[in-house]
C-alpha positions as CSV (number, residue, x, y, z in Angstrom):
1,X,-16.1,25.9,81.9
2,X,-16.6,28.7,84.1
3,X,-19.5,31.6,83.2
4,X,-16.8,33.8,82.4
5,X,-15.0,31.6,80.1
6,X,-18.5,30.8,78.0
7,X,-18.7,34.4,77.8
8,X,-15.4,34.7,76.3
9,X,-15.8,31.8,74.1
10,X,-19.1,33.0,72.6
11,X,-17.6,36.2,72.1
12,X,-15.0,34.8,70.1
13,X,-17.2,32.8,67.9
14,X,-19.0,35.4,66.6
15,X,-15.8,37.4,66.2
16,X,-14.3,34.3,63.7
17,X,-17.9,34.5,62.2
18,X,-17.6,38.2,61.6
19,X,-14.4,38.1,60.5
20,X,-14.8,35.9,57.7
21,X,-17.2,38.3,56.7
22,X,-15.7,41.3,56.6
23,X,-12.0,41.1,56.5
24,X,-10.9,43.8,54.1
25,X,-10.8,47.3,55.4
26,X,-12.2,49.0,58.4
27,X,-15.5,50.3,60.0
28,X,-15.8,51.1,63.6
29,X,-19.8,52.4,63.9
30,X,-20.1,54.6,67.2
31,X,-22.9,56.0,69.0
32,X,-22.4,58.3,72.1
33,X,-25.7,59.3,74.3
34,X,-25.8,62.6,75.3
35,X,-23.5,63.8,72.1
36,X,-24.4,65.7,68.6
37,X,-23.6,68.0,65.9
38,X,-20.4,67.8,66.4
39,X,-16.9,66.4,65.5
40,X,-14.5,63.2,66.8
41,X,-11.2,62.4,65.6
42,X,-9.6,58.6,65.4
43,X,-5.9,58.9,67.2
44,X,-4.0,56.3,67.8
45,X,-0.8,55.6,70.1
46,X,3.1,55.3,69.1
47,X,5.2,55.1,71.4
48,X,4.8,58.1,73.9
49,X,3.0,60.5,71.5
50,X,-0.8,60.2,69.6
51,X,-1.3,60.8,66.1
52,X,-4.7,62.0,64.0
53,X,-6.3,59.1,62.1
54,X,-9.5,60.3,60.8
55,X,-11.9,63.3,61.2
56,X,-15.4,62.5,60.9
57,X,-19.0,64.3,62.1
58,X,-21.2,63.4,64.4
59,X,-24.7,63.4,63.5
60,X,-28.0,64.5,65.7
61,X,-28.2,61.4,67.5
62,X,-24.7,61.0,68.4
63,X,-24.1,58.1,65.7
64,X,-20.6,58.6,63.6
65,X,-18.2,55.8,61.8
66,X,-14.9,55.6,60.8
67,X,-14.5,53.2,58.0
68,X,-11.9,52.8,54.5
69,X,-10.6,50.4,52.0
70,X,-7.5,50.0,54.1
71,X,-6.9,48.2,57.5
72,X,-6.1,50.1,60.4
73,X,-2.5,49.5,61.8
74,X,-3.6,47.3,65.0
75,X,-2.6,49.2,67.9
76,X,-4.6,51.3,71.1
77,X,-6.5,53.8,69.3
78,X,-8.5,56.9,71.3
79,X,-11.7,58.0,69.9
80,X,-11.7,62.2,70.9
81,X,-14.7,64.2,71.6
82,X,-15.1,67.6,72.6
83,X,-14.2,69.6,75.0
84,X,-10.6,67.1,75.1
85,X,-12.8,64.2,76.3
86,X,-11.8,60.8,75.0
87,X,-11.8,57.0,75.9
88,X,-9.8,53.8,74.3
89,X,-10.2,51.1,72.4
90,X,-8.7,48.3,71.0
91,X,-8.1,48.0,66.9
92,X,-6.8,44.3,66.3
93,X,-7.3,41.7,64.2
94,X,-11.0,42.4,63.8
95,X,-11.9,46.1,62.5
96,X,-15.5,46.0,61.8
97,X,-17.7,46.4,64.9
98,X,-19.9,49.1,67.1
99,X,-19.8,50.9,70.4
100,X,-22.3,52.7,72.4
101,X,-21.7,54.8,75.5
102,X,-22.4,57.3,77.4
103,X,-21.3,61.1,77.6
104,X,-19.3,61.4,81.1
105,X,-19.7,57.9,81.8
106,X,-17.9,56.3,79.2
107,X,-16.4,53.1,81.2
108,X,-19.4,51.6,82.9
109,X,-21.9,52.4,80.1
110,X,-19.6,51.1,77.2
111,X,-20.8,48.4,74.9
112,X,-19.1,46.3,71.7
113,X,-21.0,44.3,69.4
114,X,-18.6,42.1,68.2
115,X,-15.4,43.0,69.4
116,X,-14.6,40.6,72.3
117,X,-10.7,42.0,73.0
118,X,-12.8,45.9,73.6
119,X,-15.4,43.4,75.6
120,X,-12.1,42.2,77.8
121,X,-10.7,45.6,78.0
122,X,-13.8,47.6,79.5
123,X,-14.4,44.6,81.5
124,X,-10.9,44.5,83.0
125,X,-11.0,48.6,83.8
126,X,-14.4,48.0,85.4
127,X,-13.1,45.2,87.7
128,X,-9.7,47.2,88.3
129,X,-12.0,50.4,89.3
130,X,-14.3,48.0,91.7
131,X,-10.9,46.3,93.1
132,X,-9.7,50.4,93.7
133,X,-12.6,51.5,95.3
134,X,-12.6,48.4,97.9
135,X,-9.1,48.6,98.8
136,X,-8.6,52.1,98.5
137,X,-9.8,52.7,102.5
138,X,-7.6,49.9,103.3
139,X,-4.5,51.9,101.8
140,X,-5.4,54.7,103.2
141,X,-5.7,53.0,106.7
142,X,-2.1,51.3,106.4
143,X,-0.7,54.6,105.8
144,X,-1.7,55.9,109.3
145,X,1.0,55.9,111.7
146,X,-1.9,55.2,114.6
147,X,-2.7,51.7,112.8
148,X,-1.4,48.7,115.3
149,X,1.0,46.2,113.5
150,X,-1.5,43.7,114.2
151,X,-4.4,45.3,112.1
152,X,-1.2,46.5,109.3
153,X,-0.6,42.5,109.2
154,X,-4.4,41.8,108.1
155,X,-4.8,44.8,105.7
156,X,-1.6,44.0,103.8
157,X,-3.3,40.6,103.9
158,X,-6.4,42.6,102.5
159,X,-4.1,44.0,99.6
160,X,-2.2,41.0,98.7
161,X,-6.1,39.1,98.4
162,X,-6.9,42.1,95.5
163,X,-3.8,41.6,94.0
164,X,-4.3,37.8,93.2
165,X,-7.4,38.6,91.6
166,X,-6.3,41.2,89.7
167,X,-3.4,38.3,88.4
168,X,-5.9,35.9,88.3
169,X,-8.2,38.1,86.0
170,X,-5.2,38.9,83.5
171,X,-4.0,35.1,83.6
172,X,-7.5,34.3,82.3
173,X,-7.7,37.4,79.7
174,X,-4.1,36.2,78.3
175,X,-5.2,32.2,77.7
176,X,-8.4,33.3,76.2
177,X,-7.1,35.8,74.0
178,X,-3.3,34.1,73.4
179,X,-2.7,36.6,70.1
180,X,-4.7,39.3,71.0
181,X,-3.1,42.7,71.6
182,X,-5.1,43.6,75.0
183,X,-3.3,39.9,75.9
184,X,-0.2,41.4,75.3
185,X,-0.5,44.4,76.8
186,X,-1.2,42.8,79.6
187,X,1.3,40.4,79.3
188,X,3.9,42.9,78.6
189,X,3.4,44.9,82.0
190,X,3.5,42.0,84.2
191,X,7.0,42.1,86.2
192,X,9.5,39.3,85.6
193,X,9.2,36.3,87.7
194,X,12.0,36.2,90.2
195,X,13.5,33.1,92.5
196,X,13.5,33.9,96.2
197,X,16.7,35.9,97.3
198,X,19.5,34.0,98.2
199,X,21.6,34.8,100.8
200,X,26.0,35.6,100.8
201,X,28.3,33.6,103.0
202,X,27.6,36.2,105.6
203,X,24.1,35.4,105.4
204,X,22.5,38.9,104.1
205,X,20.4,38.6,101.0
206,X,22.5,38.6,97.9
207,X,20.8,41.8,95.9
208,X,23.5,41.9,93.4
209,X,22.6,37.8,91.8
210,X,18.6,39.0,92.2
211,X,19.5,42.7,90.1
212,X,20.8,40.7,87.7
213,X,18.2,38.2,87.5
214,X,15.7,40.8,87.5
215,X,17.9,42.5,84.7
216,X,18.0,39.7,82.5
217,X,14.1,38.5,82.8
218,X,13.4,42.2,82.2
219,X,12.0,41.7,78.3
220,X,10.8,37.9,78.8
221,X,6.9,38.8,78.7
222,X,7.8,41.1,75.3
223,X,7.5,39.4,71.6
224,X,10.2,42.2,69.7
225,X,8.8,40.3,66.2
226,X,4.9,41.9,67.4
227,X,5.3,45.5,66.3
228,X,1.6,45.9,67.6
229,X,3.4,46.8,70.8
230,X,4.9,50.0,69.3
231,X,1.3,51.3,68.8
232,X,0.9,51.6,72.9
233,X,2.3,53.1,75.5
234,X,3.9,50.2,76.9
235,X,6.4,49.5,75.0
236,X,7.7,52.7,75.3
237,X,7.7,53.4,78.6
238,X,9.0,49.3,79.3
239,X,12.0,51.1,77.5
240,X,12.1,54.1,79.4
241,X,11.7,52.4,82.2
242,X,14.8,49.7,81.5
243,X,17.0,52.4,80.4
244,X,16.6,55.0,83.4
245,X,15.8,53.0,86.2
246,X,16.8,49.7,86.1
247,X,20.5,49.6,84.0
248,X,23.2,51.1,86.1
249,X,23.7,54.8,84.8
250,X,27.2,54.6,83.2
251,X,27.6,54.4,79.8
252,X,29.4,51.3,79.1
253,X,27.2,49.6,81.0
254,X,24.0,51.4,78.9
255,X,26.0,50.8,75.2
256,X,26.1,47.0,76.3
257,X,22.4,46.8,77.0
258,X,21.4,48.9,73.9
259,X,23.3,46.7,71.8
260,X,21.2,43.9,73.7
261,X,18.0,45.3,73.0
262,X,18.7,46.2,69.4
263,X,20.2,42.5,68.6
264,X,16.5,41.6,69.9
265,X,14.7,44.2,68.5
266,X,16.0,43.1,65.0
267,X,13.4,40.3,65.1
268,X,11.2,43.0,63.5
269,X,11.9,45.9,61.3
270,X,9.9,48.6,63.1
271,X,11.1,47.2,66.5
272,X,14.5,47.3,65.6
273,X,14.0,50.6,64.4
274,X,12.0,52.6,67.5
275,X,14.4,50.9,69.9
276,X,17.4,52.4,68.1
277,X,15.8,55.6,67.5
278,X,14.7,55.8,71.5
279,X,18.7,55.3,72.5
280,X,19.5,57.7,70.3
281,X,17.2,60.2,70.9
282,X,17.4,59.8,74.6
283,X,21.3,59.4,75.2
284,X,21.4,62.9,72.6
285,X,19.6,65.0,75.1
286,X,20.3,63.2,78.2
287,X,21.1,66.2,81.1
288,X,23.5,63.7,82.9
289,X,27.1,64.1,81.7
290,X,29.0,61.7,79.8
291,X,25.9,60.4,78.6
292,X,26.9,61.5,74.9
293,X,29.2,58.6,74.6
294,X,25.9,55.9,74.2
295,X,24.5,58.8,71.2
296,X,27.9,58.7,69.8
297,X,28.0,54.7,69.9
298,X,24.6,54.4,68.1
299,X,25.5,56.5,65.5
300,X,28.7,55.3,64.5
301,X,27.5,51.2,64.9
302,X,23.8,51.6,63.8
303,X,23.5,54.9,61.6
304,X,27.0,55.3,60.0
305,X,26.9,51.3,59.0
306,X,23.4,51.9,57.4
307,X,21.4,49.7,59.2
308,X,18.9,52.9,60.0
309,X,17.7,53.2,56.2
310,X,15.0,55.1,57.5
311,X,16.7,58.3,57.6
312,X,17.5,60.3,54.7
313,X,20.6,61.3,53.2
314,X,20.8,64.6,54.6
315,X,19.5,63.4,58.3
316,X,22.1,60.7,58.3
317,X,25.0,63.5,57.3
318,X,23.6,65.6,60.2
319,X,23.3,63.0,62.7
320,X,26.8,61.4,61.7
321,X,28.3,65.3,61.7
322,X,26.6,65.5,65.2
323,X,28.3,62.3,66.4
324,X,32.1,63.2,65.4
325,X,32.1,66.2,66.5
326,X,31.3,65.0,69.9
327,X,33.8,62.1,70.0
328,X,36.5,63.8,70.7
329,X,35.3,65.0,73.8
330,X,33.9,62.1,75.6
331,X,35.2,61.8,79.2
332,X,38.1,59.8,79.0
333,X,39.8,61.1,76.2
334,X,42.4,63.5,75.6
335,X,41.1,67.1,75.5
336,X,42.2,68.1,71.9
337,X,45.0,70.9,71.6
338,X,44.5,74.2,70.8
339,X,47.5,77.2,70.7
340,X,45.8,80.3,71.9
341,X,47.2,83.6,72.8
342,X,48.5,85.7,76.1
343,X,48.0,89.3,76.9
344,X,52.0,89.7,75.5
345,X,50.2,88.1,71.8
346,X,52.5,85.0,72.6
347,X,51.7,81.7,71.8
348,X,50.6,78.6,74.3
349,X,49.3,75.6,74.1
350,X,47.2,73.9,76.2
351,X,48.7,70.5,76.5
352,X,51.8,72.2,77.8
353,X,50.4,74.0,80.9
354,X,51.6,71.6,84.1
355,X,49.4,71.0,86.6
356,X,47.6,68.1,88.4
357,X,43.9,69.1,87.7
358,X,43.4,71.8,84.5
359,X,40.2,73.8,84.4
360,X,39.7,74.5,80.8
361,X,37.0,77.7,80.8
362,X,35.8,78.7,77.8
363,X,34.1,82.5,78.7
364,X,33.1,86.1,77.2
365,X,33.5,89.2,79.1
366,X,30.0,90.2,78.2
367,X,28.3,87.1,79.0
368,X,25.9,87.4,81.6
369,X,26.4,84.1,83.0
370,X,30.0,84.3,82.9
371,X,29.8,87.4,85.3
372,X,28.5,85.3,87.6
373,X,30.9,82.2,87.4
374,X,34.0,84.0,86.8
375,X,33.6,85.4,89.9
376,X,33.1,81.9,91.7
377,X,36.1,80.2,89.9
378,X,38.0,83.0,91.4
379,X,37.4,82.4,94.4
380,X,37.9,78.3,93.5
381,X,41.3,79.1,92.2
382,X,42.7,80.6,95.0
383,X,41.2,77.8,97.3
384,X,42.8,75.2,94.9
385,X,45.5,76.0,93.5
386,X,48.3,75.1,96.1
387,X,46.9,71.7,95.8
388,X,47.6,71.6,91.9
389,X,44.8,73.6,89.8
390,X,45.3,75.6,87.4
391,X,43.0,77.6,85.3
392,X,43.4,77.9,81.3
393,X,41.1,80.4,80.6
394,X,40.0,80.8,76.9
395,X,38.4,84.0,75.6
396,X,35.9,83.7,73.2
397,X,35.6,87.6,72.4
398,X,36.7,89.3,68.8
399,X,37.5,92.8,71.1
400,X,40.7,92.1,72.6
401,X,40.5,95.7,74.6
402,X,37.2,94.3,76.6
403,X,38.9,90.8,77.3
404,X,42.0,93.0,78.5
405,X,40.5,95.3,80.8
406,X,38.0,93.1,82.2
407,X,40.9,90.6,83.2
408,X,43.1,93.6,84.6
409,X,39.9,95.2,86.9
410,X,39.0,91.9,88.7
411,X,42.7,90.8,88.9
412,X,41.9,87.5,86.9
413,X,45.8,85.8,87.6
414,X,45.0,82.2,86.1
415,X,46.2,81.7,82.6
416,X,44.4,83.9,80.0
417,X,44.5,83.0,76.2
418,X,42.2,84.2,73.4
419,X,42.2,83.4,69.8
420,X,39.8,86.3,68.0
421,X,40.1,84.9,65.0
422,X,40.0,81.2,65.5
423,X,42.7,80.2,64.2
424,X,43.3,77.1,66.7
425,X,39.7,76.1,65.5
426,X,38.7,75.9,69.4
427,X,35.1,76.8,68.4
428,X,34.3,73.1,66.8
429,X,36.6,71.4,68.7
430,X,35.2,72.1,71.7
431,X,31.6,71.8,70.3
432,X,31.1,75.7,71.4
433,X,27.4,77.5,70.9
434,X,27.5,79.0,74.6
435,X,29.5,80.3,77.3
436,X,30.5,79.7,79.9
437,X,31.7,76.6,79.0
438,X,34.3,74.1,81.4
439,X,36.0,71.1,80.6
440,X,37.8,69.8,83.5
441,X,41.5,68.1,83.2
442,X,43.5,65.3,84.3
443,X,47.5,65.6,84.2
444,X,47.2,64.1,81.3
445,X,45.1,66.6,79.9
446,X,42.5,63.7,79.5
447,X,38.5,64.8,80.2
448,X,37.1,63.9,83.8
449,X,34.1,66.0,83.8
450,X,32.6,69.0,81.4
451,X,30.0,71.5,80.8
452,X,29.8,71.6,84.8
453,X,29.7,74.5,87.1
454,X,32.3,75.8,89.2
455,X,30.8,74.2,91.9
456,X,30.8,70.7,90.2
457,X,34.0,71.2,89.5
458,X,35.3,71.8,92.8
459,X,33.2,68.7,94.4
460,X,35.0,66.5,91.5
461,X,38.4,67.7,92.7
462,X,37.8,67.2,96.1
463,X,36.5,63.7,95.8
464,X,39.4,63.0,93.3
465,X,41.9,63.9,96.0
466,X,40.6,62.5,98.7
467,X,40.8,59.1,97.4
């Protein structure tokens, strides 16, 4: 047994020792050098964001405790000091021990008294910061464009030495501590373990067989049925991580991967819940278009079925309202009809106009950014129109007069409608709250892009028709 692994191993002891003792509650005793008089607060980690725990003062000498009836819920907690200064620790299995440190210096001057996982942790960050500061010249060295291959060959050699330790070091920090949640931490951000690359009958490497490998080891170092992870910010960004950067960005391919995740996820409740509520939340506000169709999916198979009984009644009617009223305009489907109104107070409907691309534009005379598309579709329109555009231009203005003689001074000639009273209902249909607003048409009259610019739209149509 190495020195390290006596260490470890007498730090456990008195850990099972302690525990036996005192295994109802909490009380975490702290004393910072250099502090007093003042206030901390106990916050702890979910997900990307950091909650309050406790408030408690500090005394004249720096020594304060948090401490109640009830466990802590294990997790990375953050013990904050004034003036926004802070530092981590560990809150597992074991919830009774003490901590000293030092103002300013809180990594190399931190001690634990039984708490072996906090021992492991400040431990680890010290080696990591030693490992940083020894390699850091090296890095910095590689980087010049003077170095000779030669000397890059020994320096990446230099690198890839650290980097085994660093493995090394967490190897031996996840078979001492097999259940502990700085084990899992660890083990959590270590990358999936990948064959070598195989190569195509044309002999290049075969990247597609080693995405999909990488793809599907992806989760194999996370335990879904440990909610611990929930109370980090690993898990969290893992997820962020898998859903932006590694899973192609088209939603099928996203809804089939969610639906992964979740079947996963169900191996505990809390899991299963922050990984639905992350798709959800993200694919609601995601910027890139067409993205609505996972928020819509989610909804419908995970909210809507009940499965998310942590909502209430009136956020599930919301969410649900939410998600139907943006199904009908996913890309793909058929652009729901509306019968607006010429100039002449005649009636037309939008499935009837013929053309091979339809720019649906929903607009306001007054609008401020409207003034400055209106003028660039235009300009668009009379650029695409021989080759099959045509523009269905939907007024959202009560004052018919202002629509009128704003469309007769800059010689609008696409096809103008308006509806001042809604009566084709174009305002929820089209999920209106701001103009100007396109949707942009197939023959069919089915969606190919939306809420894009002019510019979008004319880089869509181009691309369409050159293939």
């Amino acid at each position: 047994m190495n020195l390290k692994r006596l260490f470890y191993t007498i730090l456990i002891t008195g850990s099972v020792l302690s525990c036996a003792i005192a295994d109802k509650g909490h009380h975490i005793e702290v004393k910072v050098e250099g502090l007093q008089d003042t206030t901390s607060m106990l916050a702890y980690h979910f997900g990307n964001r950091q909650y309050i725990q406790d408030t408690v003062r500090i005394d004249h000498e720096g020594r304060f405790r948090f401490q109640g009836d009830e466990r802590l819920d294990p997790g990375m907690y953050m013990i904050v000091l004034p003036d926004q200064k802070y530092f981590e620790i560990i809150v597992d299995h074991n919830q009774h021990f003490n901590i000293e440190t030092e103002m300013d210096n809180f990594k190399n001057t931190m001690k634990f008294e039984n708490s072996p996982d906090n021992e492991a942790f400040y431990n680890y960050m010290r080696f990591i910061s030693k490992q940083n500061e020894e390699i850091g010249p090296a890095r910095t060295e590689l980087q010049d464009p003077d170095t000779s291959p030669e000397r890059q060959v020994e320096l990446r050699n230099l690198l890839s030495d650290a980097d085994t330790r660093v493995k090394a070091l967490q190897d031996e920090i996840i078979e001492m501590f097999p259940d502990g949640l700085f084990a899992k931490i660890l083990l959590a951000q270590k990358e999936p373990l990948m064959p070598e690359t195989p190569l195509k009958e044309d002999g290049t490497p075969d990247n597609d067989y080693m995405y999909q490998v990488y793809k599907q080891n992806f989760w194999q170092n996370i335990d879904f049925s440990d909610d611990r992870i929930l109370r980090t910010p690993v898990f969290h960004a893992k997820l962020n991580q898998y859903f932006t950067r590694v899973v192609m960005q088209i939603p099928d391919s996203i809804i089939v991967e969610a639906d992964h995740l979740a079947k996963k996820a169900r191996a505990h409740p809390e899991v299963f819940k922050y990984v639905v509520f992350f798709v959800t939340n993200t694919f609601e506000r995601s910027q890139i278009m067409g993205m609505d169709a996972v928020f819509v999916h989610m909804v419908e198979n995970y909210y809507m079925t009940g499965e998310a009984d942590w909502v209430t009644p009136e956020q599930l009617e919301k969410i649900s309202e939410r998600a139907m009223a943006l199904k009908p305009l996913l890309i793909g489907n058929i652009a729901p009809e509306i019968t607006m109104f010429t100039p002449d107070r005649a009636p037309l409907s939008l499935h009837d106009v013929d053309a091979r691309f339809t720019i649906l534009y929903f607009w306001d005379s007054e609008c401020s950014h409207c003034k400055r598309q209106t003028p660039l579709l235009k300009e668009f329109y009379e650029r695409l129109k021989p080759k099959g555009v045509e523009v269905f231009a939907a007024n959202t203005e009560a004052d018919r007069n202002k629509w009128l003689d704003y469309v007769n001074k800059n010689n609008l000639e696409w096809i103008q409608v308006n509806d001042p009273t809604n009566t084709s209902g174009f305002r929820d249909k089209y999920d209106i709250w701001a103009t100007p607003l396109i949707f942009l048409l197939d023959a069919d009259k089915r969606i190919i892009a939306k809420r894009i610019t002019v510019e979008q739209a004319e880089e869509i149509i181009n691309r369409q028709l050159a293939n």
